[in-house]
PyMOL commands that place a pseudoatom at each C-alpha (Angstrom):
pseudoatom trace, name=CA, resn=UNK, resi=1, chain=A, elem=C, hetatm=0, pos=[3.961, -16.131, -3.025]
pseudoatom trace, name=CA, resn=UNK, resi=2, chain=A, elem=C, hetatm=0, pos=[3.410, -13.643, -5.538]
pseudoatom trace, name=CA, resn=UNK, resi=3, chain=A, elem=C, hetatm=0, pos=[2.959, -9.633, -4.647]
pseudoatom trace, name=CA, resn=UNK, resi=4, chain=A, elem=C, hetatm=0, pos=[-0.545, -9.644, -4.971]
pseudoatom trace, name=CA, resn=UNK, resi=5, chain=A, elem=C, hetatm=0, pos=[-1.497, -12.521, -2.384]
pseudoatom trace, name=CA, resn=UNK, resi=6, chain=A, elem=C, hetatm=0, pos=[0.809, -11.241, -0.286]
pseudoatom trace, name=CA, resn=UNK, resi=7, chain=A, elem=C, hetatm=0, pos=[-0.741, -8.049, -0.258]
pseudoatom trace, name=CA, resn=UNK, resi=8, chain=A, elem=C, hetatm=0, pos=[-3.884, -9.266, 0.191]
pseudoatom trace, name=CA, resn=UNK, resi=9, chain=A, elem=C, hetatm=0, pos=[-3.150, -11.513, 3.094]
pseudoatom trace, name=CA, resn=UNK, resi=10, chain=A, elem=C, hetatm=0, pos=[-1.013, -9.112, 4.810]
pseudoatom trace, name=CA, resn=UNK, resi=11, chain=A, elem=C, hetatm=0, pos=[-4.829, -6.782, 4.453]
pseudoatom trace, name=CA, resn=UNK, resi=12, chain=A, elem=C, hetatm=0, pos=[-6.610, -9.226, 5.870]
pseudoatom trace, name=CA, resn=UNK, resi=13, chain=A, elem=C, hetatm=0, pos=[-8.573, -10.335, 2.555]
pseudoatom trace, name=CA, resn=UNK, resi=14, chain=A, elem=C, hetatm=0, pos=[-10.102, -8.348, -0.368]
pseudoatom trace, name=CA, resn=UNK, resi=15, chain=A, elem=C, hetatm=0, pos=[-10.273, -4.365, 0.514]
pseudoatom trace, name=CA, resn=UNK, resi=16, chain=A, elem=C, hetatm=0, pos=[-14.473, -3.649, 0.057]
pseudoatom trace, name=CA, resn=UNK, resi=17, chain=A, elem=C, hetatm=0, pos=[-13.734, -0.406, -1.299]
pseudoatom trace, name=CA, resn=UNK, resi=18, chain=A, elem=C, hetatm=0, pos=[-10.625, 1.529, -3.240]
pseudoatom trace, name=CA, resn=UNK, resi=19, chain=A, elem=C, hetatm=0, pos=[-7.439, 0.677, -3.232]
pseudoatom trace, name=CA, resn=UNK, resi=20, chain=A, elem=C, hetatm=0, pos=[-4.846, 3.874, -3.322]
pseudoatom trace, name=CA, resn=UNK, resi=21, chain=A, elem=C, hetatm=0, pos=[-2.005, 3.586, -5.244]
pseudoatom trace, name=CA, resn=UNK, resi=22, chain=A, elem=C, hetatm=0, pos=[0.353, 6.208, -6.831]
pseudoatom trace, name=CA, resn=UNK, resi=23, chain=A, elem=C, hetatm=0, pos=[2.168, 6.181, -10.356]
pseudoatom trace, name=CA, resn=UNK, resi=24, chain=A, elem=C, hetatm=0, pos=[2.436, 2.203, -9.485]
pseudoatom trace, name=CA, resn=UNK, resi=25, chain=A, elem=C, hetatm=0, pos=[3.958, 0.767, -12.429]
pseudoatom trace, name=CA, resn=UNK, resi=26, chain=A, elem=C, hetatm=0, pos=[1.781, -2.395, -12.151]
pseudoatom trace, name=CA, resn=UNK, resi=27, chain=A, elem=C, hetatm=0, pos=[-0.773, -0.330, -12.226]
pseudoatom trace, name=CA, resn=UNK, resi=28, chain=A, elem=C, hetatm=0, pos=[-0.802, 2.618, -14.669]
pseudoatom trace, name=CA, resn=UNK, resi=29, chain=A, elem=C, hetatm=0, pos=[0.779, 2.204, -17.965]
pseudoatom trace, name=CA, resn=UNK, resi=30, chain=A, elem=C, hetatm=0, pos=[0.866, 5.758, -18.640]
pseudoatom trace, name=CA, resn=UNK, resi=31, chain=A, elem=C, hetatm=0, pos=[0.031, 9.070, -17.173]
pseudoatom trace, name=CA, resn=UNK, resi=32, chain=A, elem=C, hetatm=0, pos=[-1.755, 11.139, -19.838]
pseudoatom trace, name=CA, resn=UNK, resi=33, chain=A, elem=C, hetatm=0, pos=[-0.628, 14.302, -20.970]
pseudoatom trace, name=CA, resn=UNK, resi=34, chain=A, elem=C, hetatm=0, pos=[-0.568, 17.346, -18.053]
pseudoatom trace, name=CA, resn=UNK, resi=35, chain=A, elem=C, hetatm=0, pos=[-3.960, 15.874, -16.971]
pseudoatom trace, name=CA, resn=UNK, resi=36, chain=A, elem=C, hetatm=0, pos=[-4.252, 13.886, -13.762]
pseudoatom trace, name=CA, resn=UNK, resi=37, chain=A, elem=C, hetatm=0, pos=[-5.711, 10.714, -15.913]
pseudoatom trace, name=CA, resn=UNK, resi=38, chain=A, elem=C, hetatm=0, pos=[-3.886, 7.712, -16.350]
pseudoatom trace, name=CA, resn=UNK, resi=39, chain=A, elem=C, hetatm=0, pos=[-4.274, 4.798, -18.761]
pseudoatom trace, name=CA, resn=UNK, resi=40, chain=A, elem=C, hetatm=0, pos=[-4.342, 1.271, -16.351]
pseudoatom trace, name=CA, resn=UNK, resi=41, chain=A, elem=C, hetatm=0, pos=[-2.044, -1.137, -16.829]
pseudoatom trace, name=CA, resn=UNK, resi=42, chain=A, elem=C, hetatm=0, pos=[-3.809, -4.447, -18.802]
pseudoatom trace, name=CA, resn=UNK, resi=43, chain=A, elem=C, hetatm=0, pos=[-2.926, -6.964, -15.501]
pseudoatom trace, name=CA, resn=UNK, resi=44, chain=A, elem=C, hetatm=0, pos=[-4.344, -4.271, -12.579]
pseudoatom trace, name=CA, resn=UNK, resi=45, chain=A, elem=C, hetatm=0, pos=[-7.696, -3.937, -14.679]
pseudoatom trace, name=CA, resn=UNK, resi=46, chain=A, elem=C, hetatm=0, pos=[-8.187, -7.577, -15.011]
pseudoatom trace, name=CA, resn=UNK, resi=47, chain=A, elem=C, hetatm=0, pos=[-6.749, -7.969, -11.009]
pseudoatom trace, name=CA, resn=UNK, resi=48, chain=A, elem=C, hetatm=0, pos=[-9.293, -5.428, -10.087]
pseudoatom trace, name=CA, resn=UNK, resi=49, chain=A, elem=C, hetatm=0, pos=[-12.033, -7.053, -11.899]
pseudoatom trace, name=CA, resn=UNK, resi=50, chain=A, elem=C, hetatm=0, pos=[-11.161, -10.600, -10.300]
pseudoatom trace, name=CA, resn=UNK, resi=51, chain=A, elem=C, hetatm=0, pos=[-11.079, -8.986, -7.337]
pseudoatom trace, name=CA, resn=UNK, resi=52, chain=A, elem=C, hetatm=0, pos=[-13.932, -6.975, -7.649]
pseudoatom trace, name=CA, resn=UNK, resi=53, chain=A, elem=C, hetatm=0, pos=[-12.191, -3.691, -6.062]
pseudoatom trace, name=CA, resn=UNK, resi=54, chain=A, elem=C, hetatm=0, pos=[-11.587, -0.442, -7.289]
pseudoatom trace, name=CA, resn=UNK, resi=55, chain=A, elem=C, hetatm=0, pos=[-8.708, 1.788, -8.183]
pseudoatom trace, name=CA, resn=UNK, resi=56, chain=A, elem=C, hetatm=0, pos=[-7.902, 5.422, -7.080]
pseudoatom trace, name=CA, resn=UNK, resi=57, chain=A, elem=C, hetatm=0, pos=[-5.097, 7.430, -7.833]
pseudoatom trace, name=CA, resn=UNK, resi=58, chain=A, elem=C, hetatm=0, pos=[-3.595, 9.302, -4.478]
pseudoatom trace, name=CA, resn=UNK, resi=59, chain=A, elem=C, hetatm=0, pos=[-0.513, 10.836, -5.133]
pseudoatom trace, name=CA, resn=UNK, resi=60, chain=A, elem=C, hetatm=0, pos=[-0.213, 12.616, -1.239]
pseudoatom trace, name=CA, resn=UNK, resi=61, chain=A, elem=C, hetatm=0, pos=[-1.633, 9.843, 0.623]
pseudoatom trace, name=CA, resn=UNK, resi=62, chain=A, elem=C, hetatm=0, pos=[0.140, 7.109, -0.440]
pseudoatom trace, name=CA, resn=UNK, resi=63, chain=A, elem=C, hetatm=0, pos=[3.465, 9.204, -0.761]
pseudoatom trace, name=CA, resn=UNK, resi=64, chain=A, elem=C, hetatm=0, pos=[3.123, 10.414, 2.557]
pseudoatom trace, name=CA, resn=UNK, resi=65, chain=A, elem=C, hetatm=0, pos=[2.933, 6.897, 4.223]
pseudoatom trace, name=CA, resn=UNK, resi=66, chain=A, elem=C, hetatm=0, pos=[6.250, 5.755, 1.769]
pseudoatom trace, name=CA, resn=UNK, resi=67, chain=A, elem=C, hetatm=0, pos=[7.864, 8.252, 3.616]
pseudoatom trace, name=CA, resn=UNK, resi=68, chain=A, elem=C, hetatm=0, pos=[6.834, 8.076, 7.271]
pseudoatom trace, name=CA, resn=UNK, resi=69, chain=A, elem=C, hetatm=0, pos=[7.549, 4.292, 7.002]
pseudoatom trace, name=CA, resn=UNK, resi=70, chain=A, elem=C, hetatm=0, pos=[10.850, 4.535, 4.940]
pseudoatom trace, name=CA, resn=UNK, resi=71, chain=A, elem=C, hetatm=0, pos=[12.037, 7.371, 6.977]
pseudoatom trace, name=CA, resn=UNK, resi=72, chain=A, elem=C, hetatm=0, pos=[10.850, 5.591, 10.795]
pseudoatom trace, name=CA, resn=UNK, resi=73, chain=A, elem=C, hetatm=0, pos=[12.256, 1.886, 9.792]
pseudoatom trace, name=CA, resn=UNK, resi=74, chain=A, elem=C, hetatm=0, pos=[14.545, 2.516, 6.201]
pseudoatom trace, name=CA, resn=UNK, resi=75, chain=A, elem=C, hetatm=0, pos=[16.517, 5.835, 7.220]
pseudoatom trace, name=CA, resn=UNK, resi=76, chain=A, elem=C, hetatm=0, pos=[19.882, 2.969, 8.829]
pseudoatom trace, name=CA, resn=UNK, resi=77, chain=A, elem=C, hetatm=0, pos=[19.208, 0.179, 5.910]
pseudoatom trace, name=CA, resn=UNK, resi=78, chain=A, elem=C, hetatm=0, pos=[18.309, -2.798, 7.683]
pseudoatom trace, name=CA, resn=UNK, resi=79, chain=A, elem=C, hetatm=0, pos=[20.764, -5.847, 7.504]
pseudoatom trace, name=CA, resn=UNK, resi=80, chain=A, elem=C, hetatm=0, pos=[19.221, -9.055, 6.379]
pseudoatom trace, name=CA, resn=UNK, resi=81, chain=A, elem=C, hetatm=0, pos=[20.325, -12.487, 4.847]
pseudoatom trace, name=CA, resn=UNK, resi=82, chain=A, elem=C, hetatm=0, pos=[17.061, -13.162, 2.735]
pseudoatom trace, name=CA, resn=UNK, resi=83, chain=A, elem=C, hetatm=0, pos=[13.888, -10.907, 1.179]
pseudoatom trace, name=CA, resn=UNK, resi=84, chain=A, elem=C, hetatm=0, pos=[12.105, -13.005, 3.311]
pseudoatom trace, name=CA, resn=UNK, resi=85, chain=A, elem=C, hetatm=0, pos=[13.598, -11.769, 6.582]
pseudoatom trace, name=CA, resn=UNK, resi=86, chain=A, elem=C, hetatm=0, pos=[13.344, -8.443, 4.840]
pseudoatom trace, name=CA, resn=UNK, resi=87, chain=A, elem=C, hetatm=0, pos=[9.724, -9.455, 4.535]
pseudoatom trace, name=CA, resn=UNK, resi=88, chain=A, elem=C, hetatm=0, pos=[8.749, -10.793, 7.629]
pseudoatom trace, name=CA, resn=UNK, resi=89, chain=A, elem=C, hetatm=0, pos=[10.988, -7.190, 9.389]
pseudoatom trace, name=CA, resn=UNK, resi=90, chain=A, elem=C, hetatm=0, pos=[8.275, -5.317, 7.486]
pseudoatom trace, name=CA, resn=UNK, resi=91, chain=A, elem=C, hetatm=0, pos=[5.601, -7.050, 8.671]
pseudoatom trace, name=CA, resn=UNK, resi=92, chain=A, elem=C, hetatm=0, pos=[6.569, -7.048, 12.363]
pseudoatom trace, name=CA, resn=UNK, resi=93, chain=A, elem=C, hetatm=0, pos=[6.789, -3.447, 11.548]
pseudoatom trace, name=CA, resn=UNK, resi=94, chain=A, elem=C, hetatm=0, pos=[3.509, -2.583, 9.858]
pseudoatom trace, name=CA, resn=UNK, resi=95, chain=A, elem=C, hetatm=0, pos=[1.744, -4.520, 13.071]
pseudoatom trace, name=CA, resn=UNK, resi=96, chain=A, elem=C, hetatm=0, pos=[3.538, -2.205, 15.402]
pseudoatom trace, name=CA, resn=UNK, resi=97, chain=A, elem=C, hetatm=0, pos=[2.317, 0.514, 13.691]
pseudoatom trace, name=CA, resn=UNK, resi=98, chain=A, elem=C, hetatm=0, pos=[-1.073, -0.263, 13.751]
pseudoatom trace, name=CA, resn=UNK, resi=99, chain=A, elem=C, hetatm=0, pos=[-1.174, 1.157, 17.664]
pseudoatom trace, name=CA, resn=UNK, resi=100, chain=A, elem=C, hetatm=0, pos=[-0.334, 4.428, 16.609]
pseudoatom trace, name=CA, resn=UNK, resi=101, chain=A, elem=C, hetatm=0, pos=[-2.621, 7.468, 16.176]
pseudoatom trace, name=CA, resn=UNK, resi=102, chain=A, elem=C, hetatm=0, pos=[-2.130, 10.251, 13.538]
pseudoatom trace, name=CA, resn=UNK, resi=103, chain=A, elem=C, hetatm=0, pos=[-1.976, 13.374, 14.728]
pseudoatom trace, name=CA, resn=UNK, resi=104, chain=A, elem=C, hetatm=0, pos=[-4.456, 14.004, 17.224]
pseudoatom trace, name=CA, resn=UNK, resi=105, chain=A, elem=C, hetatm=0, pos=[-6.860, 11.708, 15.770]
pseudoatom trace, name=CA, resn=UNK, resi=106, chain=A, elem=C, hetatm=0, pos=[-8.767, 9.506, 18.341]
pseudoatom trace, name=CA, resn=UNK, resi=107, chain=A, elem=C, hetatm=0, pos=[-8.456, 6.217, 16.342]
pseudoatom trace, name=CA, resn=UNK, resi=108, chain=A, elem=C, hetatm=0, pos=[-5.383, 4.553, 15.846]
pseudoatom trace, name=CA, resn=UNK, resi=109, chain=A, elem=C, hetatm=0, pos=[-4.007, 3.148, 12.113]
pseudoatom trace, name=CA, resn=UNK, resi=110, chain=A, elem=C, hetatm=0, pos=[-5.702, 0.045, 12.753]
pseudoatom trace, name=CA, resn=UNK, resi=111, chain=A, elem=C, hetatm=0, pos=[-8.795, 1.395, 14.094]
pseudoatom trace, name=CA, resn=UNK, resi=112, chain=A, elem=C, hetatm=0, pos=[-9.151, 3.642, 10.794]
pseudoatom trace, name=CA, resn=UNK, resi=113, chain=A, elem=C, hetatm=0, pos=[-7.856, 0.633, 8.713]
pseudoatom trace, name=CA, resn=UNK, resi=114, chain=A, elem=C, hetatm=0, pos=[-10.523, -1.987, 9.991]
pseudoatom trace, name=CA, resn=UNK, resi=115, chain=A, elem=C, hetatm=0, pos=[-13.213, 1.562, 8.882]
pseudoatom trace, name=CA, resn=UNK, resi=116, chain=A, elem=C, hetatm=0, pos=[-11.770, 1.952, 5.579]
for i in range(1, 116): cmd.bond("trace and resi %d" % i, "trace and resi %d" % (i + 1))
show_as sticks, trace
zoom trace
């Protein structure tokens, strides 16, 4: 299964708003200049327009969530025979993190996931 459907299935289905992504390779073919713009890459446009979604460049947000995850379940690398048991590990783990709450936010992930 490609990235892409995975992604997707692993969301539940097609996000109805943005999707966040960073400096994503598949997704910005260049950064331009000292400006915050970025030139899409030729695949995400015509994935976004099959889709029907929307792009938005958040460099904190996303980062920060790389780094809470790869620092909670990455920090002692995690000993697998396949991707896919890589894969399905990362999956157990993004479910189990859908109980907890941010801060002292009264929602948990999930709760402001199913929102977004």
């Amino acid at each position: 299964m490609n990235v892409a459907l995975r992604a997707l299935r692993t969301l539940g289905g097609v996000p109805r708003s943005k999707v966040r992504y960073d400096n994503l390779k598949a997704a910005v073919a260049r950064v331009l200049g000292v400006s915050r713009a970025r030139a899409e890459a030729g695949r995400w446009i015509a994935f976004k327009s099959h889709y029907g979604i929307e792009g938005a460049h958040e460099k904190s947000g996303v980062e920060g969530m790389i780094g809470y995850f790869r620092r909670n379940y990455f920090v002692l690398v995690p000993e697998v025979s396949s991707l896919a048991e890589l894969n399905e590990m990362v999956e157990q783990w993004d479910r189990q993190d859908d109980a907890r709450r941010i801060g002292a936010r009264s929602k948990t992930v999930a709760e402001c996931f199913a929102l977004e």
